[in-house]
N, CA, C and O atoms as a printed pandas DataFrame, in Angstrom:
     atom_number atom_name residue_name chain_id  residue_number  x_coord  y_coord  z_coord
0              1         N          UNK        A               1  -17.116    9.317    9.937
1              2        CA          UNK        A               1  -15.905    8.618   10.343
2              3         C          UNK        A               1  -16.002    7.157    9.916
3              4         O          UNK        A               1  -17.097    6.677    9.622
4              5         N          UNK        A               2  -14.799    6.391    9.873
5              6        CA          UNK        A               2  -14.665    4.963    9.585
6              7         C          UNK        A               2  -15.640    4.276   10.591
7              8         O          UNK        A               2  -16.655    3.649   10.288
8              9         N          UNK        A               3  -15.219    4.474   11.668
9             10        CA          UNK        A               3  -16.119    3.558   12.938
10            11         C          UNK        A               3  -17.694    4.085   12.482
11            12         O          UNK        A               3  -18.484    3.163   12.685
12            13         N          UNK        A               4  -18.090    4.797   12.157
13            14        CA          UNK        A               4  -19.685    5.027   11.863
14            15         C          UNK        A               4  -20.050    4.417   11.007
15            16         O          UNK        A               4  -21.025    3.694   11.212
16            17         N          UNK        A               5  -19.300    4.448    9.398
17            18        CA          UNK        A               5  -19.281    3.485    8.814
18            19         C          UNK        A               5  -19.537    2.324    8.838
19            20         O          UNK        A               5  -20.374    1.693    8.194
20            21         N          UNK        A               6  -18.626    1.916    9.789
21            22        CA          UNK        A               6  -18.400    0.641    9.727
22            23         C          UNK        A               6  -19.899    0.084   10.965
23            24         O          UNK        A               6  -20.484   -0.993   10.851
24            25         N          UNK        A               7  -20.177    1.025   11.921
25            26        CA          UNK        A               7  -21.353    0.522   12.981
26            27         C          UNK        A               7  -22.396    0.439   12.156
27            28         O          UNK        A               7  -23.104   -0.564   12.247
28            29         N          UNK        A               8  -22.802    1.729   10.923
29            30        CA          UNK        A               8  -24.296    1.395   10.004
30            31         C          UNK        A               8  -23.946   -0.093    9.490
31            32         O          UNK        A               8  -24.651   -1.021    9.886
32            33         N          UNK        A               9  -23.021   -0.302    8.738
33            34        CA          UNK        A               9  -22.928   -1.440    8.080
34            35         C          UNK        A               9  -23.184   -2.934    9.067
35            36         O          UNK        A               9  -23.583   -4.009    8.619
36            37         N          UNK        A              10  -22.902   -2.695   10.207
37            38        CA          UNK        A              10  -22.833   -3.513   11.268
38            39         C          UNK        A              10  -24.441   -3.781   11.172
39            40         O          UNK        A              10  -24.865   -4.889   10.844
40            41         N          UNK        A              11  -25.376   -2.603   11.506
41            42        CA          UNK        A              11  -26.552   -2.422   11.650
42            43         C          UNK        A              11  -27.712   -2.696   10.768
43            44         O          UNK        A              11  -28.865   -2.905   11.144
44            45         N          UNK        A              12  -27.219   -2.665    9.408
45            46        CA          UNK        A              12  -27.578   -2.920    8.306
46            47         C          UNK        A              12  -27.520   -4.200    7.805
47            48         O          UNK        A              12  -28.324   -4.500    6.923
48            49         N          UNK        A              13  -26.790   -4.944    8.163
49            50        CA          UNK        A              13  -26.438   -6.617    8.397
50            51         C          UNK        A              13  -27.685   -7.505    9.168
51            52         O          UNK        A              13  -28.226   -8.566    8.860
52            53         N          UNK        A              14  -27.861   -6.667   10.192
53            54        CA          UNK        A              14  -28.938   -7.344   10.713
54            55         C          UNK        A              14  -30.310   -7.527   10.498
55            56         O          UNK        A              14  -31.164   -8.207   11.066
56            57         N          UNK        A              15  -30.325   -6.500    9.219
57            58        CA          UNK        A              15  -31.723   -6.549    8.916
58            59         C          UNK        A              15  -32.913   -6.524    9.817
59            60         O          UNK        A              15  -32.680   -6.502   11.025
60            61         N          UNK        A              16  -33.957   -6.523    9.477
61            62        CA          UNK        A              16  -34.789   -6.304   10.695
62            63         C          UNK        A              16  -35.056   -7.049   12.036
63            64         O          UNK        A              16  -36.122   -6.865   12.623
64            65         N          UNK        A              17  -34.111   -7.879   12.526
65            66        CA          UNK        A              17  -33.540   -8.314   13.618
66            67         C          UNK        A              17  -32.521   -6.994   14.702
67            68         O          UNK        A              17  -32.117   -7.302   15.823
68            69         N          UNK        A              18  -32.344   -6.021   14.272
69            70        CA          UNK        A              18  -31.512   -5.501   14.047
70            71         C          UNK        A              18  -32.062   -3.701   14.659
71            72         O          UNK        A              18  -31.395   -2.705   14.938
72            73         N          UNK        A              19  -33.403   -3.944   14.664
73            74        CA          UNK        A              19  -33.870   -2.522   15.005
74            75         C          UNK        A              19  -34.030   -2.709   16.670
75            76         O          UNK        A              19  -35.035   -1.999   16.699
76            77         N          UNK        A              20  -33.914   -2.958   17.592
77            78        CA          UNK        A              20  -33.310   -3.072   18.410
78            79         C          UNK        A              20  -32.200   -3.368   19.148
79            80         O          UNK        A              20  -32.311   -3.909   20.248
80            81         N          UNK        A              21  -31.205   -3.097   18.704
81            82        CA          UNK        A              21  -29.842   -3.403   18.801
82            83         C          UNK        A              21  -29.312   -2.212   19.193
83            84         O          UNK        A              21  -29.490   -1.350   18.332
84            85         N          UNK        A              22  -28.775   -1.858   20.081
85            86        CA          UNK        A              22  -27.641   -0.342   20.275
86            87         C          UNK        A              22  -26.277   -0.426   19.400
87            88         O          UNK        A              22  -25.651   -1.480   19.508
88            89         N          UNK        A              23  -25.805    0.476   18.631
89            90        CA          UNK        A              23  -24.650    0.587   17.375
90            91         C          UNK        A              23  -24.115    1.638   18.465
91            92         O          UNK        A              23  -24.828    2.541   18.904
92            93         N          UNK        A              24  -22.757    1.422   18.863
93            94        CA          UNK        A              24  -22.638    3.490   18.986
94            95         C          UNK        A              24  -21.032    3.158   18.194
95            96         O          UNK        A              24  -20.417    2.092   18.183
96            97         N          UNK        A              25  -20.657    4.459   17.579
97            98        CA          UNK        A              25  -19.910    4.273   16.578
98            99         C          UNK        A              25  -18.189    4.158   16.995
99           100         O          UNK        A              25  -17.240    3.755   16.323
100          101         N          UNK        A              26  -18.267    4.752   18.538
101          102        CA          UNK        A              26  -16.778    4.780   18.930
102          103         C          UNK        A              26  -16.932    3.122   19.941
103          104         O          UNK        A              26  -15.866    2.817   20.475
104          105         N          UNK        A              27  -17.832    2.362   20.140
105          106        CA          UNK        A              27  -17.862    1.516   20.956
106          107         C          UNK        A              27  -17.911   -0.200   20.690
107          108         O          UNK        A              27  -17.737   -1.174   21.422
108          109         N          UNK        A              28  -18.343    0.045   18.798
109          110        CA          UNK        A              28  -18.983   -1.054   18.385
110          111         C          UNK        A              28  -20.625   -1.270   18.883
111          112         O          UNK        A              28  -21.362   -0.583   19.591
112          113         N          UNK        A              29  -20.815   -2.548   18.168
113          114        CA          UNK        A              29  -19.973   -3.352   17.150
114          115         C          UNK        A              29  -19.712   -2.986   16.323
115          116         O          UNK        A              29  -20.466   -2.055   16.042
116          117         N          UNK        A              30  -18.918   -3.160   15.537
117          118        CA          UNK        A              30  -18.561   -3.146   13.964
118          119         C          UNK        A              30  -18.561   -3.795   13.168
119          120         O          UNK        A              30  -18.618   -4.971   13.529
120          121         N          UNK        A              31  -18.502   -3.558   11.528
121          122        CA          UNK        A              31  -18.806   -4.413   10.665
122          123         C          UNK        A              31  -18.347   -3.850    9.298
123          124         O          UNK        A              31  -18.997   -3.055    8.620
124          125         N          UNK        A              32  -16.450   -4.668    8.808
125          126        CA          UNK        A              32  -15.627   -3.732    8.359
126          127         C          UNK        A              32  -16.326   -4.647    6.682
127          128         O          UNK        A              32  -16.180   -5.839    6.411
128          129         N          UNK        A              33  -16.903   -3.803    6.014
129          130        CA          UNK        A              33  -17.313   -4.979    4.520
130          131         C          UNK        A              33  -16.275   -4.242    3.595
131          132         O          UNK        A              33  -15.439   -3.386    3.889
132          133         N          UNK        A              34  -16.652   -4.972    2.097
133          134        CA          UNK        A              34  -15.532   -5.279    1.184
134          135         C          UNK        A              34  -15.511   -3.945    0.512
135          136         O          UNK        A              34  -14.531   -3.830   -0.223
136          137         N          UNK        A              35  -16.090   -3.175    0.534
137          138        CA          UNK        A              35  -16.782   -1.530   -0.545
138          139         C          UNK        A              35  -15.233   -0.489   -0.418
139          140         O          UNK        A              35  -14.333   -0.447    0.421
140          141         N          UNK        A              36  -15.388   -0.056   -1.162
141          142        CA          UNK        A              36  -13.531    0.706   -1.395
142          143         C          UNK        A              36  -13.678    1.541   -0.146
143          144         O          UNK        A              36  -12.869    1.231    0.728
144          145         N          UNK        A              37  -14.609    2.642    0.197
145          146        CA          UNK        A              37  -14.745    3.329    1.618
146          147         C          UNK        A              37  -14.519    2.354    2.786
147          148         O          UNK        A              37  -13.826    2.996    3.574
148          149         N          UNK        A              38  -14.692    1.423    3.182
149          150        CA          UNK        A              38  -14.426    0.564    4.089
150          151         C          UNK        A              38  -12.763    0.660    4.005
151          152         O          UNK        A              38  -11.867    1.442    4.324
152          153         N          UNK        A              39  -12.932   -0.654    3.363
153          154        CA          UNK        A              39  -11.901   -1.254    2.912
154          155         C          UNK        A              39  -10.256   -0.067    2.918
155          156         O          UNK        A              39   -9.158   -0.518    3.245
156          157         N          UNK        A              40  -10.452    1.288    2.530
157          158        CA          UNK        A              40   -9.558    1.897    2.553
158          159         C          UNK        A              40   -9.426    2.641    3.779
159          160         O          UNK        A              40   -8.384    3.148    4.194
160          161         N          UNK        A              41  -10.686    2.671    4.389
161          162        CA          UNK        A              41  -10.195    3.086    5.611
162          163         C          UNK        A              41   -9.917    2.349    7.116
163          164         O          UNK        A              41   -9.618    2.826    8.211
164          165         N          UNK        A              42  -10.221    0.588    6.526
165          166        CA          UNK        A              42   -9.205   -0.179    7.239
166          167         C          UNK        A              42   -7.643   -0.214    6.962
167          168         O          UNK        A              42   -6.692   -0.159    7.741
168          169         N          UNK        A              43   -7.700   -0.308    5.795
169          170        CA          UNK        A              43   -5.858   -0.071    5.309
170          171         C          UNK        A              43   -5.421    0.894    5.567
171          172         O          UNK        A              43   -4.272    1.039    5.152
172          173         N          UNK        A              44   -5.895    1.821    6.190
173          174        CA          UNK        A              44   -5.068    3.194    6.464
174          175         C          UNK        A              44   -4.918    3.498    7.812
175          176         O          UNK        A              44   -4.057    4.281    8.215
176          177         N          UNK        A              45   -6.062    2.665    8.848
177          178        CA          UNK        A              45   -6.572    3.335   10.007
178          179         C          UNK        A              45   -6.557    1.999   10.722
179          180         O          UNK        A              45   -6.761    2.179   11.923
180          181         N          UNK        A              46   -6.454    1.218   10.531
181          182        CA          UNK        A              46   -6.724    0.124   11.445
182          183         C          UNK        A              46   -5.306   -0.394   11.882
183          184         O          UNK        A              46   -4.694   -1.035   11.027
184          185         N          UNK        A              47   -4.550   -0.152   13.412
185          186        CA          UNK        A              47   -3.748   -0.925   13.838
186          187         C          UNK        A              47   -3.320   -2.503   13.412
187          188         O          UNK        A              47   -2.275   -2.977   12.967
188          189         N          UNK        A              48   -4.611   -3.081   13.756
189          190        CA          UNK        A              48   -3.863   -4.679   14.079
190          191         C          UNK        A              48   -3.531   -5.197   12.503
191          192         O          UNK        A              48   -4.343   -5.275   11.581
192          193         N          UNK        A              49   -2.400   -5.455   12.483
193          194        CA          UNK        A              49   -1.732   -6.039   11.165
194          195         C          UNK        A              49   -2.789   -7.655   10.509
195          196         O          UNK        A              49   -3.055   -7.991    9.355
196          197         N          UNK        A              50   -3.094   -8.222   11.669
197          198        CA          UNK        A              50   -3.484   -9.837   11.316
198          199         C          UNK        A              50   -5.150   -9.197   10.563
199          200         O          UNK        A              50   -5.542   -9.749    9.535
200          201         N          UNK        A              51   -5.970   -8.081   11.165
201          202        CA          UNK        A              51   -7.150   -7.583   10.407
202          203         C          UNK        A              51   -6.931   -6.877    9.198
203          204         O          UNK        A              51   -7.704   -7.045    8.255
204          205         N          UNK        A              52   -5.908   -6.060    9.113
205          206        CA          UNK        A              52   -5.787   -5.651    7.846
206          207         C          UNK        A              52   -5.571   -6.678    6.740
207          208         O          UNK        A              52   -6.034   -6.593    5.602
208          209         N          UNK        A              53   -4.717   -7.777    7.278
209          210        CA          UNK        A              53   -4.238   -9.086    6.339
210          211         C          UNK        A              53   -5.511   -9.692    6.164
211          212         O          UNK        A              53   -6.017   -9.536    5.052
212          213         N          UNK        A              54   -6.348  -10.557    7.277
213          214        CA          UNK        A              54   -7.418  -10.618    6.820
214          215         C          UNK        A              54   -8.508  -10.010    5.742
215          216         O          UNK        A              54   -9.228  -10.642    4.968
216          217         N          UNK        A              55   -8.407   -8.625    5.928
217          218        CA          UNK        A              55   -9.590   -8.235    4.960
218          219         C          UNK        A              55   -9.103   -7.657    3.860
219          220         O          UNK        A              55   -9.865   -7.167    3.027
220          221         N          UNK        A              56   -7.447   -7.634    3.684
221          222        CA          UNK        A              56   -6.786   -7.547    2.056
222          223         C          UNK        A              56   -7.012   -9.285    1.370
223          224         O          UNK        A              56   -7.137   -9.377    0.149
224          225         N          UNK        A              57   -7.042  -10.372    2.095
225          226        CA          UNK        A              57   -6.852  -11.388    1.210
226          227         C          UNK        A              57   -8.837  -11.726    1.453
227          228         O          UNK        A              57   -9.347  -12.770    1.047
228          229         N          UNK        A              58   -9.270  -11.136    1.830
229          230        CA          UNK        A              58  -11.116  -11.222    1.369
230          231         C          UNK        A              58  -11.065  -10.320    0.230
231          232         O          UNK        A              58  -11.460  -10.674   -0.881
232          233         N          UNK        A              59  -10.532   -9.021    0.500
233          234        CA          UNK        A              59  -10.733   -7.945   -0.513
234          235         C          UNK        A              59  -10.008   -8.768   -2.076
235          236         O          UNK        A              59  -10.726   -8.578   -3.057
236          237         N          UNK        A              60   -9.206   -9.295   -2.252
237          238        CA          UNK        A              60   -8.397  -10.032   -3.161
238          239         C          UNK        A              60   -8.778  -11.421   -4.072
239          240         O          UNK        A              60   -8.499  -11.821   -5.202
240          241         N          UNK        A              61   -9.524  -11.887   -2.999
241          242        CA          UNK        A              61  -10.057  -13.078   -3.387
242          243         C          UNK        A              61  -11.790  -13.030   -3.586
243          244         O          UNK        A              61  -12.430  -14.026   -3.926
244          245         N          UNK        A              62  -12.425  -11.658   -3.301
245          246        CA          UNK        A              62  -13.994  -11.807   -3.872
246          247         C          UNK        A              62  -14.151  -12.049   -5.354
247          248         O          UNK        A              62  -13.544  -12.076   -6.425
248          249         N          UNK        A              63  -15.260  -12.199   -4.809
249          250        CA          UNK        A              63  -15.367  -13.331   -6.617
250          251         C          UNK        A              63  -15.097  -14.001   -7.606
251          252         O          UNK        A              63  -15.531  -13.839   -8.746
252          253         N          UNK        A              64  -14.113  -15.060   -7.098
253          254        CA          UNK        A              64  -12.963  -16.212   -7.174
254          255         C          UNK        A              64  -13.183  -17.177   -7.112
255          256         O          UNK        A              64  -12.279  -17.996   -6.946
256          257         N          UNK        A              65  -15.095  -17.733   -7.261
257          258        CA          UNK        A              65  -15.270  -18.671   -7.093
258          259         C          UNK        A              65  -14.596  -19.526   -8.376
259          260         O          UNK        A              65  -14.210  -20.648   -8.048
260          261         N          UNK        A              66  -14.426  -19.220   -9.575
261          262        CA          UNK        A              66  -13.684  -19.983  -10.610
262          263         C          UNK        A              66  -12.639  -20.005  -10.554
263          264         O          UNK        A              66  -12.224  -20.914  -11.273
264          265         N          UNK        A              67  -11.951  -19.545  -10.127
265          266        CA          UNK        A              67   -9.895  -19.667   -9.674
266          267         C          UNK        A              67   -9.719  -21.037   -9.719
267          268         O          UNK        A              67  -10.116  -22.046   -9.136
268          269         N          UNK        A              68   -8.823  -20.646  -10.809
269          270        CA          UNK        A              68   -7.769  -22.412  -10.938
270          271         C          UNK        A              68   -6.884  -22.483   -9.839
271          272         O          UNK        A              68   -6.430  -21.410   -9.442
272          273         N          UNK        A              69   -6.440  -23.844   -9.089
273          274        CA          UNK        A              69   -5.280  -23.602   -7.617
274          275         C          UNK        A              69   -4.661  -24.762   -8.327
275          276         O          UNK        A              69   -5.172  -25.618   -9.049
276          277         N          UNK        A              70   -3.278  -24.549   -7.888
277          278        CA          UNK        A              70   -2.686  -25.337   -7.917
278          279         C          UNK        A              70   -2.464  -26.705   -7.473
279          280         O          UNK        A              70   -3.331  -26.863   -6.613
280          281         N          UNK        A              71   -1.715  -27.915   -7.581
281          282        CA          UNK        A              71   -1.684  -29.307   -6.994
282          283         C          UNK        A              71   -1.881  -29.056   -5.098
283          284         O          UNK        A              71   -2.339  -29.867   -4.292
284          285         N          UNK        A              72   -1.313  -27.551   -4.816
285          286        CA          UNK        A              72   -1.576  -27.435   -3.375
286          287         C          UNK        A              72   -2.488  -27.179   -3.008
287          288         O          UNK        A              72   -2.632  -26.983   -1.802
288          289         N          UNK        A              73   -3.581  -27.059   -3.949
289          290        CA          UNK        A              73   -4.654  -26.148   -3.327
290          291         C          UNK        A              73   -4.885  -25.066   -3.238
291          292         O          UNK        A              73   -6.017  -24.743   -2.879
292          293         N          UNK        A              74   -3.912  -24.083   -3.526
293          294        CA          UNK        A              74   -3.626  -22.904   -4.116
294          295         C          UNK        A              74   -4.077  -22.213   -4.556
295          296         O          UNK        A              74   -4.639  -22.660   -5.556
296          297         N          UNK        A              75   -4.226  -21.184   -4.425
297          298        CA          UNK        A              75   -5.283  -20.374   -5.467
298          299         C          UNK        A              75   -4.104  -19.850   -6.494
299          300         O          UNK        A              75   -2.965  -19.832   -6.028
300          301         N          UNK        A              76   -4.349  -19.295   -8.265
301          302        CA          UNK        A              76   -2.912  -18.672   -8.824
302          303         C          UNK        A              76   -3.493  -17.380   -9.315
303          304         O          UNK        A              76   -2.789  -16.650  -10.013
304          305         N          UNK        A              77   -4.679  -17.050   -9.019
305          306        CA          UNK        A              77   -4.813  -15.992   -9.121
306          307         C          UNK        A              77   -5.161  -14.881   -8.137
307          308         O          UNK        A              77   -5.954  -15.224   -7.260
308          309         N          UNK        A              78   -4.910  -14.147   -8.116
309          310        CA          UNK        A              78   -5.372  -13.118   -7.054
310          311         C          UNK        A              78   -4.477  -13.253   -5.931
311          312         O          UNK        A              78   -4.933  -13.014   -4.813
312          313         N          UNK        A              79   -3.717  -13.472   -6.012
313          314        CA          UNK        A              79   -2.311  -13.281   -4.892
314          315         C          UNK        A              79   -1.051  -12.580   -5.470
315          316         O          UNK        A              79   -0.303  -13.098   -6.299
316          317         N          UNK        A              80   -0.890  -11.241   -4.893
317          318        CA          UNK        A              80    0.360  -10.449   -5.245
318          319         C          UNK        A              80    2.017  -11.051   -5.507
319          320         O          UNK        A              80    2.359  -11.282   -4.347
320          321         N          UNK        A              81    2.531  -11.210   -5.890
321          322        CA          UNK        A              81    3.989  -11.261   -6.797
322          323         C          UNK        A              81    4.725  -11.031   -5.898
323          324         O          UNK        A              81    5.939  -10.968   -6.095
């Protein structure tokens, strides 16, 4: 499932800090990362609109450290039309 997913990844974050920690997968924590399995099964499955927005404009903007922005500050690439 997504939530299992997403609890290893949680778990896996912590590295060996981390082997004592309780994960359970319907309870959290969680830990939604950028990988297309994630990622698509936040866009499909995840209620709250402001998290999905969040992790479409992470998903959009990884590896953007060279992006030209505009006079606003802007980024001009990697933002949908």
């Amino acid at each position: 499932s997504a939530k299992a997913m997403w609890a290893s990844a949680y778990h896996a974050s912590l590295g060996d800090e981390g082997k004592d920690v309780e994960v359970d997968a319907e309870k959290g924590p969680w830990k939604i990362t950028l990988d297309m399995p994630s990622y698509i099964a936040t866009m499909t499955h995840v209620p709250s609109r402001s998290v999905r927005e969040k992790v479409y404009k992470a998903y959009i903007t990884r590896a953007s450290e060279f992006t030209e922005v505009d006079e606003d500050g802007k980024s001009k690439h990697n933002v949908p039309s």
